[in-house]
N, C-alpha and C positions, 0 to 999 in steps of 0.2 A: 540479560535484559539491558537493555540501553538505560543508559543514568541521565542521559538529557529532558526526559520524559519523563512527571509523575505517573507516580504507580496506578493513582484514580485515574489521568486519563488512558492509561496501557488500557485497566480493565474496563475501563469503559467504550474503548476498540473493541476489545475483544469481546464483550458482552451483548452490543450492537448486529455485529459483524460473525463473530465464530460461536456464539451458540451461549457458550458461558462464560464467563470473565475468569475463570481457572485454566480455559483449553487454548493454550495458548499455542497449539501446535496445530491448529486448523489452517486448511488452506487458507478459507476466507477470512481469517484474522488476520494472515499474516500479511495480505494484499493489501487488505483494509488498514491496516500497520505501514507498508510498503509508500501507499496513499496518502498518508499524513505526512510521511514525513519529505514524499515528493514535493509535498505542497509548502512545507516550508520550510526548503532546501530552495523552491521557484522563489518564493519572497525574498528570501538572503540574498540570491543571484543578480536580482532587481535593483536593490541597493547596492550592489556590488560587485557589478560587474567583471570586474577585474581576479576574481576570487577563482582563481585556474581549480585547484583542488578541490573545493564544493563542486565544479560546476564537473569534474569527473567521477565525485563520491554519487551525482545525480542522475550522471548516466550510468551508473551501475545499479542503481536501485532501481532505474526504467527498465532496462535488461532484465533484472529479478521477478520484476515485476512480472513485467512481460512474460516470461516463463511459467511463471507461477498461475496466471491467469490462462494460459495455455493449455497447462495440464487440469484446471478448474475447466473447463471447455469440453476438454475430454474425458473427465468423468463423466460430468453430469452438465450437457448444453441449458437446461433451462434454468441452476441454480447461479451458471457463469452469469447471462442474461438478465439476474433477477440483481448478482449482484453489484452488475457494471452500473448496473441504471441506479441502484441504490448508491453507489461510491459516484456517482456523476461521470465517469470517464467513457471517451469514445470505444468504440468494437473494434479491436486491430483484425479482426476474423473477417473484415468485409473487402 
């Protein structure tokens, strides 16, 4: 588990997003996880632009992302759908 992140907000990703706040090995937790911390890795960027390494640890977790929500796609289309619009992010599927 990442030490940057309290524990309450981890589970409370995960409780939101993956079902239970113990199941931390769901897809949608870990997207929903993925999500957060895209979001701020974009703020750090903002102020700091200059920050070469954030701005490659960010494209690696889009990539992650990316995947992960890909094979969420192809399990189940209506849970991906249900949970893109819940995470606020656009369809790369279109």
């Amino acid at each position: 588990m990442a030490t940057y992140l309290p524990k309450e907000k981890m589970s409370e990703i995960f409780a939101n997003y993956g079902g239970d706040a113990k199941n931390t090995g769901s897809a949608e937790g870990q997207a929903a996880l993925f999500t957060f911390r895209i979001t701020s890795l974009s703020a750090h960027l903002k102020a700091n632009h200059k920050d070469h390494s954030t701005r490659r640890a960010l494209l690696t977790l889009v990539g992650k992302r990316r995947r992960l929500l890909k094979y969420i796609a192809a399990k189940d289309i209506v849970a991906y759908r249900a949970l893109i619009a819940k995470l606020g992010i656009r369809d790369f599927l279109k």
